[in-house]
Structures are given as structure tokens and as C-alpha cells.
C-alpha positions as CSV (number, residue, x, y, z in Angstrom):
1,X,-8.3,-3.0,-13.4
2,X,-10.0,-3.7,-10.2
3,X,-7.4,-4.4,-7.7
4,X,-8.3,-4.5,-3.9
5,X,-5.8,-3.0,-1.1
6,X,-5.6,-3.7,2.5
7,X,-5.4,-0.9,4.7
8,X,-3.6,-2.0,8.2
9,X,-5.7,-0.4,11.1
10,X,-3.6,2.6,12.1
11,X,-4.4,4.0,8.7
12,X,-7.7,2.7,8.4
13,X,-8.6,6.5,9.5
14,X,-8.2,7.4,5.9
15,X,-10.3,5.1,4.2
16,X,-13.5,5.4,6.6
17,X,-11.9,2.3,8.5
18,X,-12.8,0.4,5.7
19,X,-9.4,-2.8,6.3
20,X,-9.9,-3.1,2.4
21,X,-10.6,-0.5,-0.4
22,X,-11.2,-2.0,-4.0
23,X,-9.3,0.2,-6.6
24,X,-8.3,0.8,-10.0
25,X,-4.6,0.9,-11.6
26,X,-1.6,-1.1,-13.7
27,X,1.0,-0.3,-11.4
28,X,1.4,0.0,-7.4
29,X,1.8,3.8,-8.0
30,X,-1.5,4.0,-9.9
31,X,-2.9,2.0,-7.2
32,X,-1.7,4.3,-4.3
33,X,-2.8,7.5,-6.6
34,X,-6.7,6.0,-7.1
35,X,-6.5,5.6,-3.1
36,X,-5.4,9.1,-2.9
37,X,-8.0,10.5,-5.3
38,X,-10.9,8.5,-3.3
39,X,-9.7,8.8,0.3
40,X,-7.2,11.7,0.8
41,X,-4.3,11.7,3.0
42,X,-3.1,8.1,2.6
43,X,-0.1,8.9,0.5
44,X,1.5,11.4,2.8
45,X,1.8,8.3,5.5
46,X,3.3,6.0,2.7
47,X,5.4,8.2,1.3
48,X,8.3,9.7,2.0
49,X,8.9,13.6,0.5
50,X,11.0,11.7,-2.2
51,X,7.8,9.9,-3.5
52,X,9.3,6.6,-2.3
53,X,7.5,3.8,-0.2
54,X,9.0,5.1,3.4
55,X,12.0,2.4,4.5
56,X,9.1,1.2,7.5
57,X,6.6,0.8,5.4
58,X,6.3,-2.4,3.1
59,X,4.3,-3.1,0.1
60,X,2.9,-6.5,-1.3
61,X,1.4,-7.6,-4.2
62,X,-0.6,-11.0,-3.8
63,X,2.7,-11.9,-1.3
64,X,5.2,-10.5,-3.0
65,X,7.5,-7.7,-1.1
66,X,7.4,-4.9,-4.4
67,X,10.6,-3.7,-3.1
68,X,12.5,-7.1,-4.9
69,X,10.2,-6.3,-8.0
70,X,9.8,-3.1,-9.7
71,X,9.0,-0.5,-6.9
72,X,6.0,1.6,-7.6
73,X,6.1,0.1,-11.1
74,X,4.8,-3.2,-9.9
75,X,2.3,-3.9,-13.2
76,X,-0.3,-5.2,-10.9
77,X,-3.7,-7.2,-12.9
78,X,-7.6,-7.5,-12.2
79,X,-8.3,-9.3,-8.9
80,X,-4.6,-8.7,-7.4
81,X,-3.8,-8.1,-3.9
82,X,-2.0,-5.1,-2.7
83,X,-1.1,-4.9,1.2
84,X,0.3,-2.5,3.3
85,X,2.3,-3.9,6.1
86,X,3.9,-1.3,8.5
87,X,7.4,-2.9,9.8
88,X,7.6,-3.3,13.2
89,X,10.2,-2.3,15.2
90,X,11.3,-4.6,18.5
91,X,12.0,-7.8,19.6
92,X,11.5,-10.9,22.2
93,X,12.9,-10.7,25.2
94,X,14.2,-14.0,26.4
């Protein structure tokens, strides 16, 4: 299943600085492992030692945080999209 993931630009570094990699896979963790296999070093920045989605890192599918669905066994389908979102740590001063 072709699904396309969007890289956000501090780890663009891994994937040529392409901001979106097409892929193949069922679930997120298939996902993540294609993105491994065709641009190394990837998972070692989402994952934690574990093999969980590090606690500052979230994951979408088409919108949806994977963390209230089924983790890395997200089924994800033909034409979804998978984002990486770093959280970001801070607030507004007022």
C-alpha cells in the first residue's frame, strides 16, 4: 500500500530533505520500517530504545493522533497520510 509520510524539516536530513517520502506498509510500524530500509537513520530519532514513538514525538494518520488508536499498529490504507509532528516545548509570554 502506497502511503505517503511527511518528514518535519529537522529530520528531513534523513530522507535527502525530501518534506514527503511515498512508502509502503499496513500498519504505522511497517510504515516507519519501509522509511528505515530506504533512508536509514530515521527510526533511531523516533524511537525510543523501547521501540516506542518517543513521548515528544507525535504520529498522525490522515489527522488522527495514533497514540488514541492502535500505536504502531495503526492499519493505515493506499493514499493515507502519515505525519510526524515533533511537540514543542514552551509557551507565550504575556
Amino acid at each position: 500500500m502506497a502511503v505517503t509520510i511527511r518528514i518535519p524539516t529537522p529530520l528531513r536530513k534523513f530522507t535527502e530533505g525530501k518534506s514527503e517520502v511515498d512508502v509502503e506498509g499496513g500498519t504505522i510500524r511497517e510504515v516507519f520500517d519501509d522509511v528505515e530500509n530506504r533512508h536509514g537513520g530515521l527510526q533511531e530519532k523516533i524511537f525510543d530504545d523501547a521501540g516506542e514513538i518517543r513521548r515528544f514525538i507525535n504520529v498522525f494518520v490522515n489527522g488522527e493522533d495514533v497514540r488514541h488508536s492502535q500505536g504502531l499498529d495503526t492499519p493505515v490504507k493506499d493514499g493515507d497520510e502519515v505525519s510526524v509532528v515533533p511537540a514543542i516545548a514552551g509557551g507565550l509570554n504575556s
